[in-house]
ChimeraX commands (.cxc) that place a marker at each C-alpha (Angstrom):
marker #1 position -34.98,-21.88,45.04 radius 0.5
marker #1 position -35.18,-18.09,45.99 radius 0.5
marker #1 position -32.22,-17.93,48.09 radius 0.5
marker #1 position -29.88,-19.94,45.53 radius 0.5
marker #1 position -31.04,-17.39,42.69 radius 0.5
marker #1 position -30.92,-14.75,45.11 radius 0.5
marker #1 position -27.16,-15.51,46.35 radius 0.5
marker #1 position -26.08,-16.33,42.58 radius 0.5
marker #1 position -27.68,-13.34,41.38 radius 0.5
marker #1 position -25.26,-11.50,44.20 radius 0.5
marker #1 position -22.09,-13.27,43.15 radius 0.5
marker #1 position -22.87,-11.78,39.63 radius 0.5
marker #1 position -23.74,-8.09,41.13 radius 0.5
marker #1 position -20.39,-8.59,42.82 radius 0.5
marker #1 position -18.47,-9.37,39.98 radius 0.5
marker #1 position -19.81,-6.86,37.59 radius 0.5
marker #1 position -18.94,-4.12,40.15 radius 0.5
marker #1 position -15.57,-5.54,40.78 radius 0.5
marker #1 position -14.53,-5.48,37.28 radius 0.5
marker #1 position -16.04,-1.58,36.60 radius 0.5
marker #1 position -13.87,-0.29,39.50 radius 0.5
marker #1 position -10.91,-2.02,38.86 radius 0.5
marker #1 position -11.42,-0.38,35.40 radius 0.5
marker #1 position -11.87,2.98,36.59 radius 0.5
marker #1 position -8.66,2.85,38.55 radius 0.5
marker #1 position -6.75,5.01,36.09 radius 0.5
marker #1 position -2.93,5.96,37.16 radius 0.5
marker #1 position -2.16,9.47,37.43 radius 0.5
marker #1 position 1.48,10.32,36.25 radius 0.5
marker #1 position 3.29,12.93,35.04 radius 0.5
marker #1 position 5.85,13.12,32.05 radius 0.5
marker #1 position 8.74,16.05,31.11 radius 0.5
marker #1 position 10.91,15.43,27.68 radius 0.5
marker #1 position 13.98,17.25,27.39 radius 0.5
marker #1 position 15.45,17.84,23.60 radius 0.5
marker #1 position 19.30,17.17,24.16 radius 0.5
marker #1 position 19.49,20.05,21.59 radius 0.5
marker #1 position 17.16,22.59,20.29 radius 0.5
marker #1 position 18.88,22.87,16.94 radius 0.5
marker #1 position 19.84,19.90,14.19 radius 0.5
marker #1 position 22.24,21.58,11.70 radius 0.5
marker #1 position 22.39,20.75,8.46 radius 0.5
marker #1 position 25.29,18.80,6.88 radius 0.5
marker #1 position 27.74,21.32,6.31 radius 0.5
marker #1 position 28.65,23.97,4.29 radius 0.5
marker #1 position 24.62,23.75,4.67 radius 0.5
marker #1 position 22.21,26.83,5.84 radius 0.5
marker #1 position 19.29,24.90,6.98 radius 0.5
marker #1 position 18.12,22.35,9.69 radius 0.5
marker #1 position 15.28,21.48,12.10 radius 0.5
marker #1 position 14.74,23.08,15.22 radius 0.5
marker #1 position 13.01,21.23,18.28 radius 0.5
marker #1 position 10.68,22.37,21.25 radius 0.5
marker #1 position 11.19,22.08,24.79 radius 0.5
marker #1 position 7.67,21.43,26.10 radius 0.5
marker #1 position 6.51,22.26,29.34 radius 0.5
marker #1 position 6.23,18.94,32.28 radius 0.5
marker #1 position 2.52,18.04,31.68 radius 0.5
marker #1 position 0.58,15.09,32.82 radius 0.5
marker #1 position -2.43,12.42,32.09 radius 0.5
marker #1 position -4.09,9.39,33.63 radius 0.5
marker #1 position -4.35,6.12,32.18 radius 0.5
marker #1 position -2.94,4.92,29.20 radius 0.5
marker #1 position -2.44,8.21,26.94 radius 0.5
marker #1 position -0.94,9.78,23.91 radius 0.5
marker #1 position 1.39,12.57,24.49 radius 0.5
marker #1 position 3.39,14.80,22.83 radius 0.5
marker #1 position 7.65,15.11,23.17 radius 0.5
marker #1 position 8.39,18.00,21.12 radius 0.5
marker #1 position 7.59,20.24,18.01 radius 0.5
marker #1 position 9.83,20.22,15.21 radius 0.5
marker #1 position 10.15,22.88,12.29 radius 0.5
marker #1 position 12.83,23.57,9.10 radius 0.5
marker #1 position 14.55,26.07,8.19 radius 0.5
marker #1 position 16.61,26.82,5.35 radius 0.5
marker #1 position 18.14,29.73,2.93 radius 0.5
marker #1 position 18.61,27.29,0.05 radius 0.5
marker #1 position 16.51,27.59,-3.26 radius 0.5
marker #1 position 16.01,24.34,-4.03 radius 0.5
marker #1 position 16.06,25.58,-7.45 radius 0.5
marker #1 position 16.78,22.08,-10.53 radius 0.5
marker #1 position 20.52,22.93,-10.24 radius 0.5
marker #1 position 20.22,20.95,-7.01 radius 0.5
marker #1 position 20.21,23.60,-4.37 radius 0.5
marker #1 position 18.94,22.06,-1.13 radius 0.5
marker #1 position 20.07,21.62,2.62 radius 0.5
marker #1 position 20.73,17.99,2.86 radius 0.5
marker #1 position 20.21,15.91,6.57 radius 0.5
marker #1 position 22.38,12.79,6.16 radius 0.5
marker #1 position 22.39,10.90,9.98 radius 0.5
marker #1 position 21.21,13.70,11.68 radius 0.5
marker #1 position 21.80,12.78,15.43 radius 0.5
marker #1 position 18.86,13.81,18.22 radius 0.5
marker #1 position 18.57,12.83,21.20 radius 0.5
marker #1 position 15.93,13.41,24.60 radius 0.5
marker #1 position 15.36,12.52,28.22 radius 0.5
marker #1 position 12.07,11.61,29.26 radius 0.5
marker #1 position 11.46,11.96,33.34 radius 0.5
marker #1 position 8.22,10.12,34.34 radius 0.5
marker #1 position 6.72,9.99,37.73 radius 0.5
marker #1 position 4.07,8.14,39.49 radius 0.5
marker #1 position 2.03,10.66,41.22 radius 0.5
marker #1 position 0.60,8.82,43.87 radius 0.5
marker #1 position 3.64,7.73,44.92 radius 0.5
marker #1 position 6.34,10.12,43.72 radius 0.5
marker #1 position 8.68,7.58,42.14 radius 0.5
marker #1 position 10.26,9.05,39.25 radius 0.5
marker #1 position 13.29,7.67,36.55 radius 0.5
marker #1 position 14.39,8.93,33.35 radius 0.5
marker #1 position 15.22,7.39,29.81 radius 0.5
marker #1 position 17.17,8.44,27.28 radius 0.5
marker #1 position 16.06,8.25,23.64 radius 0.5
marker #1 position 18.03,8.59,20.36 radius 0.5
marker #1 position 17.38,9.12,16.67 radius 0.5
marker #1 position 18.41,11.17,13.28 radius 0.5
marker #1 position 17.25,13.12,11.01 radius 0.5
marker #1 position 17.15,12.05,7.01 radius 0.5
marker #1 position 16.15,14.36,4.15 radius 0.5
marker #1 position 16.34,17.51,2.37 radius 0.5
marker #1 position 15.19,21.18,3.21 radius 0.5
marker #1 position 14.67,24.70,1.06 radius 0.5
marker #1 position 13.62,27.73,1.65 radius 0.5
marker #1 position 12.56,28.94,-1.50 radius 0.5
marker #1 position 12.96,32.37,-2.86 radius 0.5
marker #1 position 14.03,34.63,-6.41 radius 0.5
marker #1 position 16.21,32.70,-8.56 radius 0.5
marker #1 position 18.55,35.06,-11.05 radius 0.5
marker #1 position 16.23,34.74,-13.72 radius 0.5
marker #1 position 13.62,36.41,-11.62 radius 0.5
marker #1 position 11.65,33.13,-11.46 radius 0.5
marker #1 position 10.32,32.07,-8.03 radius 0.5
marker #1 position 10.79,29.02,-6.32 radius 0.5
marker #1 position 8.60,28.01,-3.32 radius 0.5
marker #1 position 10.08,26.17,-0.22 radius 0.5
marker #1 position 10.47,21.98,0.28 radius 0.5
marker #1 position 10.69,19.76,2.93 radius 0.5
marker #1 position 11.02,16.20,2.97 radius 0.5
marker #1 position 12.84,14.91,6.09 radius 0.5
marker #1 position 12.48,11.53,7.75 radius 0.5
marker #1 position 13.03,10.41,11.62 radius 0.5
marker #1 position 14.40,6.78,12.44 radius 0.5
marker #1 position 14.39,6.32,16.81 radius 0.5
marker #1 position 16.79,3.81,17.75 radius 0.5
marker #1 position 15.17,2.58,20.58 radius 0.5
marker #1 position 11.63,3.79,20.55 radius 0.5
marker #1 position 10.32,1.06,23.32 radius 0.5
marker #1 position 11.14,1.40,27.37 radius 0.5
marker #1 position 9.02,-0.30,30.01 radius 0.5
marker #1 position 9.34,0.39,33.48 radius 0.5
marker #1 position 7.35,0.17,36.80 radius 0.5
marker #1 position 6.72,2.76,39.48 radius 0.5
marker #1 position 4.60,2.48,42.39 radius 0.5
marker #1 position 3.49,-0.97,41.54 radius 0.5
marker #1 position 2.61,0.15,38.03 radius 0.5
marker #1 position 4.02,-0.99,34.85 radius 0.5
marker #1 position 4.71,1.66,32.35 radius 0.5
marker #1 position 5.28,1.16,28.73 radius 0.5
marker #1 position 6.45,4.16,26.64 radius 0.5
marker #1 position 6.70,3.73,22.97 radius 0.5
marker #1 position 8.12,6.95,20.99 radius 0.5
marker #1 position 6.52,5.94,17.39 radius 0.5
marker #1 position 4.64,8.73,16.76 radius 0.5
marker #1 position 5.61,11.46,14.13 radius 0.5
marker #1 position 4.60,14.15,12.13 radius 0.5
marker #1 position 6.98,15.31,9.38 radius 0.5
marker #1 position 7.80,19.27,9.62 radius 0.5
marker #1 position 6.60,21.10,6.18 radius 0.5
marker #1 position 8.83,23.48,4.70 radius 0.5
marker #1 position 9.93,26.54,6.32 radius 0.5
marker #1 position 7.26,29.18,5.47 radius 0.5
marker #1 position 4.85,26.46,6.68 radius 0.5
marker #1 position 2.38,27.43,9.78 radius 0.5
marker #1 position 2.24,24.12,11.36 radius 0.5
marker #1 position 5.16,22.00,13.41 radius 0.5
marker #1 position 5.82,18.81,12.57 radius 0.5
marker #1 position 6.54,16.36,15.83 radius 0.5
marker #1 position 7.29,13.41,17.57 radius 0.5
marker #1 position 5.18,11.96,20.38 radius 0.5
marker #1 position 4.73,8.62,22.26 radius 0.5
marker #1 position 2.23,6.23,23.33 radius 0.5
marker #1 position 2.53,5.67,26.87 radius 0.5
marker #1 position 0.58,2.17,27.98 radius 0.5
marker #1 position 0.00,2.49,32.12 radius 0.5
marker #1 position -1.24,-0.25,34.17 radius 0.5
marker #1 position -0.58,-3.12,31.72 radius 0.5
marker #1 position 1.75,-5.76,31.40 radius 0.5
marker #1 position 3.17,-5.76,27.87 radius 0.5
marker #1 position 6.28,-7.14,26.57 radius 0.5
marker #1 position 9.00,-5.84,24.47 radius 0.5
marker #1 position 11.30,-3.24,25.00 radius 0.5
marker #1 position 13.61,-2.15,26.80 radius 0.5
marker #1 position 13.74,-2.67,30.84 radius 0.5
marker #1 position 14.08,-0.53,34.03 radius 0.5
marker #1 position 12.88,0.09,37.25 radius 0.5
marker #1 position 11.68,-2.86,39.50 radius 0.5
marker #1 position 9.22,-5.10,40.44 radius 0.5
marker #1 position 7.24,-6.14,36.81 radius 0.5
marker #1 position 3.51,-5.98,37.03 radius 0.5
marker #1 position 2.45,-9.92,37.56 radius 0.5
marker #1 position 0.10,-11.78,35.60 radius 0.5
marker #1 position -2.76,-10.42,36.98 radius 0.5
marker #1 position -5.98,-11.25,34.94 radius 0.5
marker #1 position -7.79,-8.38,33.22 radius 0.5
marker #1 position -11.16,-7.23,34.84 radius 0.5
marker #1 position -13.21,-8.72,31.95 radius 0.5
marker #1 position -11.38,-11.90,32.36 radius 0.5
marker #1 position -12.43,-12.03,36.30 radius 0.5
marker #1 position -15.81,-10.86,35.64 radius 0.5
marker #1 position -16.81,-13.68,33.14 radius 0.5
marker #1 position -14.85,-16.38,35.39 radius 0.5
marker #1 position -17.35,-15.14,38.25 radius 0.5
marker #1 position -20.86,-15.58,35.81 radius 0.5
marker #1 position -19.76,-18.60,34.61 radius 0.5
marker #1 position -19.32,-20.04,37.93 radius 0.5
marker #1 position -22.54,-18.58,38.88 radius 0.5
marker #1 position -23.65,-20.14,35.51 radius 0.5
marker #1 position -22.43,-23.20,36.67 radius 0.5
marker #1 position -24.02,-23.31,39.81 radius 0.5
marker #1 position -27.47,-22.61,38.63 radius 0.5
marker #1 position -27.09,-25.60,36.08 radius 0.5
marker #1 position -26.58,-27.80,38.51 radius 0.5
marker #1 position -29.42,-26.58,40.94 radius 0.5
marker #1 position -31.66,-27.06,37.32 radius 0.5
marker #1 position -30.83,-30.43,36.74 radius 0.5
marker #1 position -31.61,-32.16,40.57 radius 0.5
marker #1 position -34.47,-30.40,40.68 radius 0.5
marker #1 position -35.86,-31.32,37.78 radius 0.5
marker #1 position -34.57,-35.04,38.73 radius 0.5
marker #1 position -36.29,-34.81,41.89 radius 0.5
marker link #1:1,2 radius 0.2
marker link #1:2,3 radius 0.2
marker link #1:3,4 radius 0.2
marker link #1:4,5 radius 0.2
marker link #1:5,6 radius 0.2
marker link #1:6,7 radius 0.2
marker link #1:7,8 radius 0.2
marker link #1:8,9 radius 0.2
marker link #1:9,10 radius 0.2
marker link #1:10,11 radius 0.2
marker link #1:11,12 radius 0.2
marker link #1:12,13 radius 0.2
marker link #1:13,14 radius 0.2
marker link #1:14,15 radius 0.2
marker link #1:15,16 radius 0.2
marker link #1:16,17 radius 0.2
marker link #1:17,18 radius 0.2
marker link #1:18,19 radius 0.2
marker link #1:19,20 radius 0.2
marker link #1:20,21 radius 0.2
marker link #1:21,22 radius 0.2
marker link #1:22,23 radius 0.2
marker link #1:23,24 radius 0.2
marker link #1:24,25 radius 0.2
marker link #1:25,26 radius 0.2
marker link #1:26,27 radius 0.2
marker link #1:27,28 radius 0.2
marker link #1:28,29 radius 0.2
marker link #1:29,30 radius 0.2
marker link #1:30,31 radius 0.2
marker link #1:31,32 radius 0.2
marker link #1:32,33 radius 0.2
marker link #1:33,34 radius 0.2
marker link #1:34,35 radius 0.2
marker link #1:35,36 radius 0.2
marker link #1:36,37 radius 0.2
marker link #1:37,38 radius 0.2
marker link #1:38,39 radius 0.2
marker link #1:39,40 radius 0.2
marker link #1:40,41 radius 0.2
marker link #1:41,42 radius 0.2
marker link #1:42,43 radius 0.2
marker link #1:43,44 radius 0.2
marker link #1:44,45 radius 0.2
marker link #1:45,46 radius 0.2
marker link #1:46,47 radius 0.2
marker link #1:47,48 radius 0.2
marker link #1:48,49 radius 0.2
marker link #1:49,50 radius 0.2
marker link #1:50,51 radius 0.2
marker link #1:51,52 radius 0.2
marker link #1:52,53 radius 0.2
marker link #1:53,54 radius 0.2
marker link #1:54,55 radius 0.2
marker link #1:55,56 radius 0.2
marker link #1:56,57 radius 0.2
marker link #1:57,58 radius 0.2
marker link #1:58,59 radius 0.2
marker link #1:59,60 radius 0.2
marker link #1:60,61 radius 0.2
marker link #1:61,62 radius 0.2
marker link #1:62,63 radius 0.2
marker link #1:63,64 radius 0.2
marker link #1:64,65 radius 0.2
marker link #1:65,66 radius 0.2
marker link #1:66,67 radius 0.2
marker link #1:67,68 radius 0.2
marker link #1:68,69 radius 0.2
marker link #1:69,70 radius 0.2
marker link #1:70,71 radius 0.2
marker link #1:71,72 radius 0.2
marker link #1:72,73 radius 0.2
marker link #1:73,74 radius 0.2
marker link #1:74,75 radius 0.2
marker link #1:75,76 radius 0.2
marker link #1:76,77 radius 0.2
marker link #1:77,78 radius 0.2
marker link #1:78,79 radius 0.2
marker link #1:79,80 radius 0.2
marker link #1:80,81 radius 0.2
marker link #1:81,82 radius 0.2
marker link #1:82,83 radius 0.2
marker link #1:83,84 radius 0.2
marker link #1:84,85 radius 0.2
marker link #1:85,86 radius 0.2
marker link #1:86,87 radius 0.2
marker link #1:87,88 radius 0.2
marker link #1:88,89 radius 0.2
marker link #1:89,90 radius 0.2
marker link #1:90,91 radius 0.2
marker link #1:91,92 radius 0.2
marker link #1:92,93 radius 0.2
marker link #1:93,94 radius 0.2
marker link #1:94,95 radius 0.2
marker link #1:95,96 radius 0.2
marker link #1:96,97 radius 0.2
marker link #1:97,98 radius 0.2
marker link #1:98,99 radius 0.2
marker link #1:99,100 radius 0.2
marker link #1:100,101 radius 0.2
marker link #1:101,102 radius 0.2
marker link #1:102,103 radius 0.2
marker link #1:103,104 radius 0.2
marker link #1:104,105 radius 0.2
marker link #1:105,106 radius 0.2
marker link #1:106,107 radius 0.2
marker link #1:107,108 radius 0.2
marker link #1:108,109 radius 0.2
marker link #1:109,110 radius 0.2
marker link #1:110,111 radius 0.2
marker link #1:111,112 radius 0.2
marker link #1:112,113 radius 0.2
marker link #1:113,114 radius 0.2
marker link #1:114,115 radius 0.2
marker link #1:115,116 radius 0.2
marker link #1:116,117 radius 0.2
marker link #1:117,118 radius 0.2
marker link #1:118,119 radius 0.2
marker link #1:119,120 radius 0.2
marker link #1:120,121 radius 0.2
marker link #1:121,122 radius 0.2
marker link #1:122,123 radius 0.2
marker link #1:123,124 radius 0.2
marker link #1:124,125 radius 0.2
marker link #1:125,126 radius 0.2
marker link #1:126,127 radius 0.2
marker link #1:127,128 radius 0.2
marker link #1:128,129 radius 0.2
marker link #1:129,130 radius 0.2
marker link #1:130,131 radius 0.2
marker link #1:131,132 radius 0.2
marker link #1:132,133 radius 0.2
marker link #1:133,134 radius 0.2
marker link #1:134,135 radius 0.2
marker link #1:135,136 radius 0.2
marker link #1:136,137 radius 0.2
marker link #1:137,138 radius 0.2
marker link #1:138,139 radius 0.2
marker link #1:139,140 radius 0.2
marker link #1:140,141 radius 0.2
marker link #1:141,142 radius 0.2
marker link #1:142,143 radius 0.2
marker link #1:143,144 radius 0.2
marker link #1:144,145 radius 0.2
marker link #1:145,146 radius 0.2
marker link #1:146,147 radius 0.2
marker link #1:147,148 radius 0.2
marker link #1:148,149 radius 0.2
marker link #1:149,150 radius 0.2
marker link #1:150,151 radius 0.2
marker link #1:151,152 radius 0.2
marker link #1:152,153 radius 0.2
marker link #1:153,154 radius 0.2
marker link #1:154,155 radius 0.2
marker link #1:155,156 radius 0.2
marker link #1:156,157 radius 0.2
marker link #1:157,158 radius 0.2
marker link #1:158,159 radius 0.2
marker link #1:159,160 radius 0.2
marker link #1:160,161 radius 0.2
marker link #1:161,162 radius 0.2
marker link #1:162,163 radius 0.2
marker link #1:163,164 radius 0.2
marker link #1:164,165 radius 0.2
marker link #1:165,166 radius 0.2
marker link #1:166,167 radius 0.2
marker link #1:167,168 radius 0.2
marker link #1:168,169 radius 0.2
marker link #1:169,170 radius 0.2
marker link #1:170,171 radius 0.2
marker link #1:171,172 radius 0.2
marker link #1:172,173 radius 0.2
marker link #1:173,174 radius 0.2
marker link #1:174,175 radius 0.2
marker link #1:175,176 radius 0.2
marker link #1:176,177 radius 0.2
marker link #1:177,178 radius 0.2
marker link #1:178,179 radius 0.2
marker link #1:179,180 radius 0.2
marker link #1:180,181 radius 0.2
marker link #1:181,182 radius 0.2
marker link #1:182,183 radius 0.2
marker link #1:183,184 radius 0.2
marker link #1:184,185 radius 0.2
marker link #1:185,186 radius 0.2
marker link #1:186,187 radius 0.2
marker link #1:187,188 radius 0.2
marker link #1:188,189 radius 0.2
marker link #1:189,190 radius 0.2
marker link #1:190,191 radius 0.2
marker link #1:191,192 radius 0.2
marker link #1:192,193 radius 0.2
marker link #1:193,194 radius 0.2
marker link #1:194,195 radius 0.2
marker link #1:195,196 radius 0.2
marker link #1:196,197 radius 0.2
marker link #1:197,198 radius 0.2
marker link #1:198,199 radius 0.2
marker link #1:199,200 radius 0.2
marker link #1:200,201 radius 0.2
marker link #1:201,202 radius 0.2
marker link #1:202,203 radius 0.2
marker link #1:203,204 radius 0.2
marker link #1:204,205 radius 0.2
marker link #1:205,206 radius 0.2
marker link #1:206,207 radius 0.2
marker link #1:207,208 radius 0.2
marker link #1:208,209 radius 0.2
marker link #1:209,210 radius 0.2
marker link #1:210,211 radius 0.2
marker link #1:211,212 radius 0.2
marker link #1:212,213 radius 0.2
marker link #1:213,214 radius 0.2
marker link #1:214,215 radius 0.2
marker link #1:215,216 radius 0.2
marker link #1:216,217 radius 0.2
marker link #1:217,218 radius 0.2
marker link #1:218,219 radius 0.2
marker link #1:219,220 radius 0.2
marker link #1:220,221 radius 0.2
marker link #1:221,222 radius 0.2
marker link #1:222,223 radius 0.2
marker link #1:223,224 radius 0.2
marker link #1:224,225 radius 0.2
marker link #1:225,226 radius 0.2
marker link #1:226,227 radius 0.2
marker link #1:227,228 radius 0.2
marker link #1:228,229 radius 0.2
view
């Protein structure tokens, strides 16, 4: 009876510390996103726009949210009731996203696309001496806001969703747009690239509570003859 608890009570130890390292094998990768433009005009004869940041290459491990760029307005406009306001109508952005795998140094790009939608004002004196503070109300639409790709063995899945609308011009904080970046999973949707997809591999917790149960199992059985016996 000892040595079959004994060598169940193993399998388990075995299983529980197969499932905690395989989740604390995190992927290490890096990311760079490159703003096709720094500047989104206005429609014309307009004054205003938005303005994007080109972020330094930066990194994380694991699944991770991270940031693409910072966006702010500006604008000369009143915005005064006559109607005075920079307008945004289809506002075309764009931006390349290179991502590597560190360990192994394979590295792709994607391109991502969008526009702009809204209206912009600085603010200021009108003729009448009354003053009129600054607006912003501008909306971002990405065309194709889901890639998945694998390098080194591990499947990415980027999704650009993430965004924080820009206040008006005199404003102290950016707006921006980010992604969520899934690593290590395999997730559907999206567009494809890169090669070799990820396999159906069962999670950890799914392999660790296969391996009690058939310990489970096993102990049941051992419970039953002996008792018969």
């Amino acid at each position: 009876m000892k040595r079959l608890l004994t060598a169940l009570f193993g399998a388990s130890l075995v299983c529980l510390a197969f499932g905690a390292n395989a989740r604390a094998d995190f992927v290490s990768w890096s990311y760079n996103f490159t703003p096709d433009s720094l500047l989104v005009q206005s429609d014309l004869p307009g004054t205003g726009g938005v303005t994007l940041t080109n972020e330094a290459p930066n990194g994380a491990l694991g699944t991770s949210d991270v940031l693409a760029t910072n966006i702010r307005t500006f604008s000369s406009a009143l915005g005064d009731a006559a109607g005075h306001f920079d307008h945004l109508t289809h506002a075309g952005w764009g931006m390349t996203l290179t991502l590597t795998d560190d360990a192994s140094g394979a590295s792709t790009t994607h391109h991502f696309t969008g526009e702009f939608n809204g209206a912009i004002s600085g603010g200021g004196v009108l003729p009448n001496g009354h003053t009129v503070k600054g607006s912003s109300n501008i909306t971002s639409t990405v065309f194709n806001p889901l890639w998945n790709v694998t390098l080194g063995g591990n499947p990415f899945q980027v999704n650009l969703n993430a965004y924080t609308p820009p206040g008006p011009p005199t404003a102290f904080n950016a707006g921006s747009i980010g992604a969520h970046v899934i690593v290590g999973e395999t997730v559907g949707g999206g567009g494809g690239g890169g090669g070799g997809g990820g396999g159906n591999t069962p999670e950890p917790s799914t392999m660790v509570l296969s391996c009690l149960g058939v310990a489970g199992l096993g102990l049941g059985r051992w419970w039953k003859r002996a008792k018969a016996a």
